[in-house]
ROMIDREN-793255 format. One line per field, with one value per residue (C-alpha): residue number from 1; residue in one letter; x, y, z. Coordinates in nm, 4 decimals. Example, Ala and Ser with C-alpha at 12.3 -4.5 7.8 and 13.67 -1.06 7.14 Angstrom:
# ROMIDREN-793255
n c(1,2) .
res c(a,s) .
c1 c(1.2300,1.3670) .
c2 c(-0.4500,-0.1060) .
c3 c(0.7800,0.7140) .
This chain:
# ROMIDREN-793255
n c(1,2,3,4,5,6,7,8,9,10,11,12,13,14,15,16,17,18,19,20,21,22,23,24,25,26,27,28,29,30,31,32,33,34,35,36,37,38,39,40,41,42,43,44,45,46,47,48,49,50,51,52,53,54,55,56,57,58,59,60,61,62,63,64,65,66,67,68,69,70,71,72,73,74,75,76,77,78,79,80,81,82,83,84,85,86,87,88,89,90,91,92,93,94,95,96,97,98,99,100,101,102,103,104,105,106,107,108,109,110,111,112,113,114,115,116,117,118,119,120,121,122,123,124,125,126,127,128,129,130,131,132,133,134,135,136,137,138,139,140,141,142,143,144,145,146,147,148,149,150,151,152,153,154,155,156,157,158,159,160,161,162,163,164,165,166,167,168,169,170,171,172,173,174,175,176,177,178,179,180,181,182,183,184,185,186,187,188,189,190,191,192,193,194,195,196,197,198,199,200,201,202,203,204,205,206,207,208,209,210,211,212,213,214,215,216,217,218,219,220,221,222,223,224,225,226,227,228,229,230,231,232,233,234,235,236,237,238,239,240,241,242,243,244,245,246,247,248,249,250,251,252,253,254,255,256,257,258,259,260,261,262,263,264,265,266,267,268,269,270,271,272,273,274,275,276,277,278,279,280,281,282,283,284,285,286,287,288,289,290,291,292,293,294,295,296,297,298,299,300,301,302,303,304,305,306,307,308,309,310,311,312,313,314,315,316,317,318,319,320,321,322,323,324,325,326,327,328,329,330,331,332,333,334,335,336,337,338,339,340,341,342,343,344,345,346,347,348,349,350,351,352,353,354,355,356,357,358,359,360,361,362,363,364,365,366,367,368,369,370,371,372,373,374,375,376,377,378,379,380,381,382,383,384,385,386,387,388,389,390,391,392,393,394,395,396,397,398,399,400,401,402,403,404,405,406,407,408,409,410,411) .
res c(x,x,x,x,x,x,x,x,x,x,x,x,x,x,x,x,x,x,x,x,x,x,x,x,x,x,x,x,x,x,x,x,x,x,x,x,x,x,x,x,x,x,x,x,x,x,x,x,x,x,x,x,x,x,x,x,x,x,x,x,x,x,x,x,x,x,x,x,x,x,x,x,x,x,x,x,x,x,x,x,x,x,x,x,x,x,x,x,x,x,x,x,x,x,x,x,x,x,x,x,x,x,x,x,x,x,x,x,x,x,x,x,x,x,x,x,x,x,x,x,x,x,x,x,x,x,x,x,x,x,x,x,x,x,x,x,x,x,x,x,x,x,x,x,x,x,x,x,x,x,x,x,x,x,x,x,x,x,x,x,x,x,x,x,x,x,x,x,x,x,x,x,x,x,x,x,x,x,x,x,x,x,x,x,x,x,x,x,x,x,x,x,x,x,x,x,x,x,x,x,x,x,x,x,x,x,x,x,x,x,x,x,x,x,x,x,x,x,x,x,x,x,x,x,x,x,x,x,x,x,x,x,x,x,x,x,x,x,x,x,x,x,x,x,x,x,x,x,x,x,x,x,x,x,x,x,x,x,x,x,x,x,x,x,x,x,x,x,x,x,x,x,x,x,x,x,x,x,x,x,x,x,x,x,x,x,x,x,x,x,x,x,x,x,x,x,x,x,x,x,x,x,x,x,x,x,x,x,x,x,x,x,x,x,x,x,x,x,x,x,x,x,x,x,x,x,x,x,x,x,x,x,x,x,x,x,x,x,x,x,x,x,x,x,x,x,x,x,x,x,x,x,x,x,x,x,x,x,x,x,x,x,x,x,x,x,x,x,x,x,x,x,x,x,x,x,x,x,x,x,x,x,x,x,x,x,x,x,x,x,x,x,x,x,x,x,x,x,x,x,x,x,x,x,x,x,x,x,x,x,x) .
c1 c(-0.7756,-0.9926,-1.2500,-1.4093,-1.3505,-1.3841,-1.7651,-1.6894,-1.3880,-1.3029,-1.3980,-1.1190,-1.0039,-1.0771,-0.8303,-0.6764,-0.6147,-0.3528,-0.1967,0.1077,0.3380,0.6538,0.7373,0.9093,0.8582,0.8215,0.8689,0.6035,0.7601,0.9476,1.0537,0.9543,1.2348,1.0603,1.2470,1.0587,0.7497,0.5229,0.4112,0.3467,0.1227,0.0169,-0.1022,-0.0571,-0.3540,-0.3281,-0.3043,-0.0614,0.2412,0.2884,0.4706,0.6109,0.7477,0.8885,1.0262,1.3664,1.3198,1.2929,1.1074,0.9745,0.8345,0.5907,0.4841,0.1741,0.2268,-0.1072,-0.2674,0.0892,0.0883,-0.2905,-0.2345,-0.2791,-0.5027,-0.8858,-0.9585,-0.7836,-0.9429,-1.2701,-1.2726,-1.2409,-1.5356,-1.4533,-1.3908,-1.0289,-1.0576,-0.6771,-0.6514,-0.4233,-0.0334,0.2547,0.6378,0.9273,1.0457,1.3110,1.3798,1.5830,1.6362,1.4761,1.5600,1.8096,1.7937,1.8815,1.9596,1.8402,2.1221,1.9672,1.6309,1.8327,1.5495,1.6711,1.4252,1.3977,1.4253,1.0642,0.8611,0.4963,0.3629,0.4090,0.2687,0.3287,0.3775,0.2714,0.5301,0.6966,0.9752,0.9061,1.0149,0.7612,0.8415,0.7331,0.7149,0.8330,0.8735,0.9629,0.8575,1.0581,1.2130,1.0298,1.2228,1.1396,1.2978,1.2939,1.2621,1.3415,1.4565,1.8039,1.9833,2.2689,2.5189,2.6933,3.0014,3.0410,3.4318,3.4172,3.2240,3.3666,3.2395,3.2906,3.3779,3.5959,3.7593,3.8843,4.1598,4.3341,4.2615,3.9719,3.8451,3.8503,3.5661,3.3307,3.0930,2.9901,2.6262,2.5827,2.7078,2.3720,2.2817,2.3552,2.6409,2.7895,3.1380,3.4162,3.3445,2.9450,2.7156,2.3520,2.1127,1.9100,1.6439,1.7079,1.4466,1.7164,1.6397,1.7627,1.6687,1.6090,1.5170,1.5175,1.2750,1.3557,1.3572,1.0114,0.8326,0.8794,0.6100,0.5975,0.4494,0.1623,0.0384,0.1773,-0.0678,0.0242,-0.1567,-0.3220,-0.1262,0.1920,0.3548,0.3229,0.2327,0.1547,0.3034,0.1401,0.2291,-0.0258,0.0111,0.0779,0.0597,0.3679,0.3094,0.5825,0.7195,0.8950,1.1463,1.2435,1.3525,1.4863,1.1731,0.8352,0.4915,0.2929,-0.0658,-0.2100,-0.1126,-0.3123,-0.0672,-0.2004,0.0111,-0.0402,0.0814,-0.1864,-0.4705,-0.4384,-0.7184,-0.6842,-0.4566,-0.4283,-0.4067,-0.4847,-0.4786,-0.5452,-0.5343,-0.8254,-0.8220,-0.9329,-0.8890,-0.5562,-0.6781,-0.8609,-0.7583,-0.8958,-0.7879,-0.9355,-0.8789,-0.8587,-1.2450,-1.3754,-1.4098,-1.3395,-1.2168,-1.2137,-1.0130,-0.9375,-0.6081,-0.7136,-0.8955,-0.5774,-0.1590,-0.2224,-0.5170,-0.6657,-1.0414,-1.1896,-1.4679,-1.6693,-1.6600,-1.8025,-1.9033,-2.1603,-2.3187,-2.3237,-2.6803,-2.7744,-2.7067,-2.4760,-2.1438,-1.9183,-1.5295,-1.4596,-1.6208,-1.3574,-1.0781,-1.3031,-1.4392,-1.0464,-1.0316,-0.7297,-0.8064,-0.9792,-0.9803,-1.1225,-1.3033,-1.2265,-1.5103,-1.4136,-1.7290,-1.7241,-1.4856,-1.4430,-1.3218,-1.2167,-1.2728,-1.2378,-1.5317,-1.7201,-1.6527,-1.8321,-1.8529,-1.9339,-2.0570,-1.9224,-2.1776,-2.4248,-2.2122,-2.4916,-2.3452,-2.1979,-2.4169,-2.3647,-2.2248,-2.0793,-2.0282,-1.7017,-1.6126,-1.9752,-1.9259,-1.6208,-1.8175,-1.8846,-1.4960,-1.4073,-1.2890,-1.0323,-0.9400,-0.7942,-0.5794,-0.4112,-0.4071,-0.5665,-0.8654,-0.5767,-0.4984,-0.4961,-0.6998,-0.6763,-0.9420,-0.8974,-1.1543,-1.1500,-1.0429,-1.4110,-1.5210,-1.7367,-1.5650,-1.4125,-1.2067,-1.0549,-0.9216,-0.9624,-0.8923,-0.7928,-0.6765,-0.9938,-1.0186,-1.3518,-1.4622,-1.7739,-1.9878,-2.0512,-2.2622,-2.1898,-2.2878,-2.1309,-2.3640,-2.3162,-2.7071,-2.7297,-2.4705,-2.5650,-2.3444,-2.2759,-2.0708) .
c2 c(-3.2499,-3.5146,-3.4682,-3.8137,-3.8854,-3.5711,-3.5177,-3.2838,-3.0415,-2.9012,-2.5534,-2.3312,-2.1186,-1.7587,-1.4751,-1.3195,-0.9732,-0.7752,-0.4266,-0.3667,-0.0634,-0.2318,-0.6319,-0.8592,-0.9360,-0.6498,-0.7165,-0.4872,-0.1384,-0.1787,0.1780,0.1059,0.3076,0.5682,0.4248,0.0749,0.1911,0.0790,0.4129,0.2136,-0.0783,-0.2612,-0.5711,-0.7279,-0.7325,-1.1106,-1.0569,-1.3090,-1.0421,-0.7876,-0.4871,-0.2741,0.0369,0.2245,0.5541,0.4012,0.3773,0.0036,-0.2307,-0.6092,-0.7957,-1.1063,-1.4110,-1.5860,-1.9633,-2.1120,-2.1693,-2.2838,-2.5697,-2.6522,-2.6382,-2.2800,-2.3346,-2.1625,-2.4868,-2.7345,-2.5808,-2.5832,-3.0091,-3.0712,-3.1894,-2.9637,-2.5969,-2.4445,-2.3576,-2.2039,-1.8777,-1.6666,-1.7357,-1.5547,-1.5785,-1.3416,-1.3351,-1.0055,-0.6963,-0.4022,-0.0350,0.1526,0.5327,0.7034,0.9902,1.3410,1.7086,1.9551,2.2152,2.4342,2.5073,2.3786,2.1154,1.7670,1.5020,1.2145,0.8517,0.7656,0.5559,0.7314,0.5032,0.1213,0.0598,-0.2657,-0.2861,-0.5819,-0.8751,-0.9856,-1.3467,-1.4082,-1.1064,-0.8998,-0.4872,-0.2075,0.1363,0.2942,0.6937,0.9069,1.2889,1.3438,1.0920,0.7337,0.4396,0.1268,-0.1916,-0.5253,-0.8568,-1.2051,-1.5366,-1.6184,-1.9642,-1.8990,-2.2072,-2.2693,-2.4791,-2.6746,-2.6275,-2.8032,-3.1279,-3.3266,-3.5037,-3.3560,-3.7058,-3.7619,-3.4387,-3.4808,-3.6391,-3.3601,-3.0947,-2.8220,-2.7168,-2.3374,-2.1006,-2.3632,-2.4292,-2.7840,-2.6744,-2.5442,-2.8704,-3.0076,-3.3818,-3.4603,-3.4757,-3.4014,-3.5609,-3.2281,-3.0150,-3.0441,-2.7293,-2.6864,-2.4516,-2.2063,-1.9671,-1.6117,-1.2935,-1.0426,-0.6415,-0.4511,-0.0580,0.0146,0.2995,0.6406,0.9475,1.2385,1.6187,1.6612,1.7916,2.0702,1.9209,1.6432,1.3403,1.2566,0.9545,0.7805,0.5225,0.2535,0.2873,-0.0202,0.0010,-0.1230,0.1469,0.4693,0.6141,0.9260,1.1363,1.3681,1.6640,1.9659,2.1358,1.9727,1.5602,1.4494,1.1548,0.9150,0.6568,0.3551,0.3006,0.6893,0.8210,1.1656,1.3124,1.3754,1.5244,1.8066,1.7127,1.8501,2.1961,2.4425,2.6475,2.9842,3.2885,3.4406,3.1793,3.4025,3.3084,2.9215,2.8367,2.4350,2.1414,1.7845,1.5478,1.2040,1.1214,0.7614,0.6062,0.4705,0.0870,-0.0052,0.2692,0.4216,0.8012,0.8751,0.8936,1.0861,1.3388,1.4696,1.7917,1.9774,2.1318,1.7955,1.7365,1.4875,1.5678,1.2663,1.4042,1.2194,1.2794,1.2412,1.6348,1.7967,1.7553,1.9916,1.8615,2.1862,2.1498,1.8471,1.6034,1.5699,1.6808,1.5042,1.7041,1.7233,2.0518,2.2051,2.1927,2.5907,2.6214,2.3793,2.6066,2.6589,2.7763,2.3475,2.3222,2.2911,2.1478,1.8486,1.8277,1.7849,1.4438,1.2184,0.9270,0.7591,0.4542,0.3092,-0.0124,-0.2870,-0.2293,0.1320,0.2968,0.3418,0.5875,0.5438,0.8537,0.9097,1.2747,1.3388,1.2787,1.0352,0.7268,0.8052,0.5942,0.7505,0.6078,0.8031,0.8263,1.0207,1.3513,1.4845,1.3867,1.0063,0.7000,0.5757,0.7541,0.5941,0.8878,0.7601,1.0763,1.1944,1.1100,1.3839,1.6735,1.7773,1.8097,1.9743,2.2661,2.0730,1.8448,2.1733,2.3536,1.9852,1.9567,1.6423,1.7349,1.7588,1.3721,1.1762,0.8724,0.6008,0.3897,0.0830,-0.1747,-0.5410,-0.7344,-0.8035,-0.4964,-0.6942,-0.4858,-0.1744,-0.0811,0.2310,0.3275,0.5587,0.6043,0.3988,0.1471,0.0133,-0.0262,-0.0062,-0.3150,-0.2217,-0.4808,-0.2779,-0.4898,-0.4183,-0.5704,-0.5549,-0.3098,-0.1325,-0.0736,-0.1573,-0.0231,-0.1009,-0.0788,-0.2679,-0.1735) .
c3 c(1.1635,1.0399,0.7774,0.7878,0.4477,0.3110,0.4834,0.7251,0.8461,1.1505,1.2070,1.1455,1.4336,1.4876,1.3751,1.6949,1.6244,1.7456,1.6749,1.5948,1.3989,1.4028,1.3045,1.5559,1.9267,2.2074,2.5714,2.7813,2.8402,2.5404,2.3317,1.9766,1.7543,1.5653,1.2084,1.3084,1.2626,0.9460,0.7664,0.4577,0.3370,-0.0147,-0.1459,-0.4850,-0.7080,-0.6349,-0.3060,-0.2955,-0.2093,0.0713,0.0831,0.3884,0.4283,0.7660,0.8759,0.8309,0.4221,0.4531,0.2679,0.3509,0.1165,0.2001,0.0202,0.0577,0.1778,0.2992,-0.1173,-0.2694,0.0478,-0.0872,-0.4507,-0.5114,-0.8206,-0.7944,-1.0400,-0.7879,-0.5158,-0.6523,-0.6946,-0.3656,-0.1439,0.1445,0.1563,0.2324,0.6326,0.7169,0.7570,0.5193,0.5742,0.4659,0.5284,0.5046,0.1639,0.1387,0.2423,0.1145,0.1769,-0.0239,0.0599,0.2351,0.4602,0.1964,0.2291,-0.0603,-0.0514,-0.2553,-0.0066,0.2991,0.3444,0.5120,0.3309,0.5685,0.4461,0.5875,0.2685,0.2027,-0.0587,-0.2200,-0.5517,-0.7536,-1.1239,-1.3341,-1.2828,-1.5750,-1.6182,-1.2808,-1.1439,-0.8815,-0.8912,-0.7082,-0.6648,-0.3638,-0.2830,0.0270,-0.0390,-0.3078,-0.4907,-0.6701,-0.6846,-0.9102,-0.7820,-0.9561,-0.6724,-0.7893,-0.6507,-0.6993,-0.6273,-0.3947,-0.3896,-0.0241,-0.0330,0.2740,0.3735,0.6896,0.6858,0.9408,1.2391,1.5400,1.7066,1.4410,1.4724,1.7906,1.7308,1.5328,1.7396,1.7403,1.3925,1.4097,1.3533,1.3356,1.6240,1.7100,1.7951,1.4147,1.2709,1.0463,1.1560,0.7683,0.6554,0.3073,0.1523,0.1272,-0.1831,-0.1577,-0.1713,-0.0620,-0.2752,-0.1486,-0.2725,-0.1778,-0.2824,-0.4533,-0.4884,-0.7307,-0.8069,-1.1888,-1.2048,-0.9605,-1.0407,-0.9022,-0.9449,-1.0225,-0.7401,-0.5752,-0.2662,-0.0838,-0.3171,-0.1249,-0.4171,-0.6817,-0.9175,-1.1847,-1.4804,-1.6486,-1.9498,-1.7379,-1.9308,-1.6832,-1.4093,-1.2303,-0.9059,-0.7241,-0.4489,-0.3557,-0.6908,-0.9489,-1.0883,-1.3319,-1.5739,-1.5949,-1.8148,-1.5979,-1.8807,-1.8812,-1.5510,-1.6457,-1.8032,-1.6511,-1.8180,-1.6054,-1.6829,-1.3980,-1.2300,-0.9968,-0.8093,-0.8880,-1.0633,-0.6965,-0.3906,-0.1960,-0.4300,-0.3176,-0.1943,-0.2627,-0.2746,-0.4410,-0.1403,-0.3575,-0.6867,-0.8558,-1.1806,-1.3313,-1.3192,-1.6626,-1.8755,-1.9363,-2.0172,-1.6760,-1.3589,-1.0585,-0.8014,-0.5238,-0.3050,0.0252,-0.0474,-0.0868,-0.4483,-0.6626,-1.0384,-1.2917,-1.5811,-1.9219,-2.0920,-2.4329,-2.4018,-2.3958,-2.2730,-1.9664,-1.8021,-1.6661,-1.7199,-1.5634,-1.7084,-1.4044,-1.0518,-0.7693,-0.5152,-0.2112,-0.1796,0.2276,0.3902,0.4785,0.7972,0.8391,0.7862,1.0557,1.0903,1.0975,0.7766,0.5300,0.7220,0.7848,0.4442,0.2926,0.1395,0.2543,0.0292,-0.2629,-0.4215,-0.7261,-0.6956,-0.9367,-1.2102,-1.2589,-1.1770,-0.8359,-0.5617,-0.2568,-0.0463,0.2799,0.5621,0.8452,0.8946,0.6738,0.4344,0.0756,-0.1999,-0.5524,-0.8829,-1.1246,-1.3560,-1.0968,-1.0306,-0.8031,-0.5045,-0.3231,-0.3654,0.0131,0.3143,0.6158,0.9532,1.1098,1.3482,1.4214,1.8114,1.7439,1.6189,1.9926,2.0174,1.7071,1.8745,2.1256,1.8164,1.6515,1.9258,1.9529,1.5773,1.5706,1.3063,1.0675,1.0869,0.7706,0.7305,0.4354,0.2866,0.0588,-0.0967,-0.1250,-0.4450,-0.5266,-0.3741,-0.0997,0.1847,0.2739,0.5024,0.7254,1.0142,1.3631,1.6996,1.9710,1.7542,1.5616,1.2250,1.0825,0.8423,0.6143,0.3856,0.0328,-0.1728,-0.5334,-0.8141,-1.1517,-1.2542,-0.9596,-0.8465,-0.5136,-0.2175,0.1896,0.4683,0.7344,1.0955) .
């Protein structure tokens, strides 16, 4: 590439997108293993680090390369005369397994190994660590770089060799060009995983979300009834702060299906249901949480009701954007983003599904309307982002500004 002195840059080449649920290479006709396939996704908040998770109970960690080859520094990046053109890179770093497949002897339930959710806590001595959890148990795992000292026993030349016979269990072809006197070693940088803590025990449903809290202190888990509080440094004690399962199992009439920490301030965090609400709840009212602060709701237009109504009004997903103030949720259905100081109903609504509505009825005998979709929002909440069928993930523009007053959205 040549930038003429720094005056102009070759154009950068488009992103080729492909789709993929499982990492590696795949000839055509291929069988993908069903413990291959990627059932769990996260970036760091630098978004310099990328986490994986499969069926299997795996997890891959990646590193971004592409800013530590070009100084890395915002400041360094900002002096130059030409703007950065290469695309995000980033290499293996590690991987680890994470869970196990289980059996609960006491309900006779087999708990499979498969990862649901990757959080990541704030880094501390150079260390990176996560949060990873499969329907029942969290694990916290500590990942840093360790040097790894090989000692060279055989450093001869082959040529040389020959003359006293073949040198066994070494291959000629793996022989380095360089060679190093007896006794040397070579260092090496290797990502090491280790699990610190494990909590378990504390749900009696599947964990469908767990959420770091910004005080790097806790966090919170959360199955259909009922969200624990946790402390990462204490593993065998949980706090119920949030529990609806009725007195009567047959007076259910909703479930938690997400529930998300409040970026800035430690007391809040927000959950949302199978009905469609969302309830933003602050911890400092009370130890059991079981009056909300504000729900967020959007009220049925008469007529409108049907026997699809609820099941496509569920929520599968929200997300708090960076300032706080706004949530983004995901239906069936629609995208919605909500300010959270205007309870009367979402801000901005983007229909994802509305070509389905014809074909609600066939989506239910196959149980398709029942499919869980996730949203997530960029680092400076310019995009958002979601996905659908056949393979297309739908990229949105939000526009907000720190104050959060104006909201358009783009296909």
């Amino acid at each position: 590439m040549d930038n003429g002195g720094g005056s102009s840059e070759a154009a950068a080449q488009p992103l080729e997108w492909k789709f993929s649920q499982v990492f590696g290479e795949r000839t055509a006709g291929e069988e993908v293993q069903e413990v291959d396939i990627i059932s769990a996704i996260e970036f760091d908040k630098s978004g310099d680090h990328l986490a994986t998770g499969d069926r299997g109970g795996r997890v891959v960690l990646f590193e971004r390369t592409d800013t530590r080859d070009n100084g890395g520094q915002r400041r360094d990046l900002e002096m130059m005369d030409y703007s950065m053109s290469r695309h995000p890179e980033f290499r293996y770093k590690t991987e680890f397994q994470s869970h196990e497949p289980e059996f609960d002897y006491l309900k006779s339930l087999e708990i499979e190994e498969k990862i649901n959710k990757i959080r990541w806590c704030q880094s501390a001595n150079s260390a990176l660590y996560l949060l990873s959890t499969n329907d029942k148990t969290i694990k916290l795992w500590k990942v840093q770089e360790k040097k790894v000292k090989k000692v060279f026993d055989w450093n001869v030349h082959p040529e040389k060799a020959a003359g006293n016979g073949p040198i066994f269990g070494s291959h000629v072809s793996a022989i380095p060009k360089s060679y190093m006197a007896n006794g040397g070693c070579g260092e090496r940088n290797f990502g090491c995983a280790s699990n610190d803590s494990i909590y378990a025990h504390a749900h009696d449903y599947h964990i469908n979300s767990i959420s770091n809290n910004s005080d790097g202190e806790t966090f919170i888990s959360a199955d259909d009834l009922r969200i624990n509080l946790w402390n990462l440094e204490i593993s065998n004690q949980s706090f119920n702060i949030v529990d609806v399962k009725p007195a009567n199992m047959e007076d259910l009439t909703e479930v938690i299906t997400s529930a998300e920490f409040h970026p800035t301030h430690c007391n809040m965090l927000a959950y949302s249901s199978s009905k469609g609400s969302i309830r933003l709840i602050d911890m400092r009212q009370s130890a059991l949480c079981d009056t909300h602060s504000k729900l967020f709701e959007e009220q049925e237009a008469p007529g409108t009701r049907s026997f699809f109504t609820e099941i496509i009004a569920s929520i599968s997903d929200i997300k708090f954007a960076r300032n706080g103030r706004h949530i983004l949720s995901r239906d069936y259905m629609t995208l919605k983003l909500w300010d959270i100081n205007m309870d009367s109903g979402p801000v901005a609504t983007f229909q994802v599904h509305e070509h389905l509505r014809p074909k609600l009825c066939d989506l239910y005998e196959n149980d398709s309307i029942f499919d869980k979709f996730e949203c997530c929002l960029s680092g400076d909440g310019g995009r958002v982002a979601t996905g659908s069928y056949s393979l297309l993930i739908l990229v949105l523009i939000s526009l907000i500004c720190d104050e959060g007053d104006l909201f358009t959205f783009m296909r």
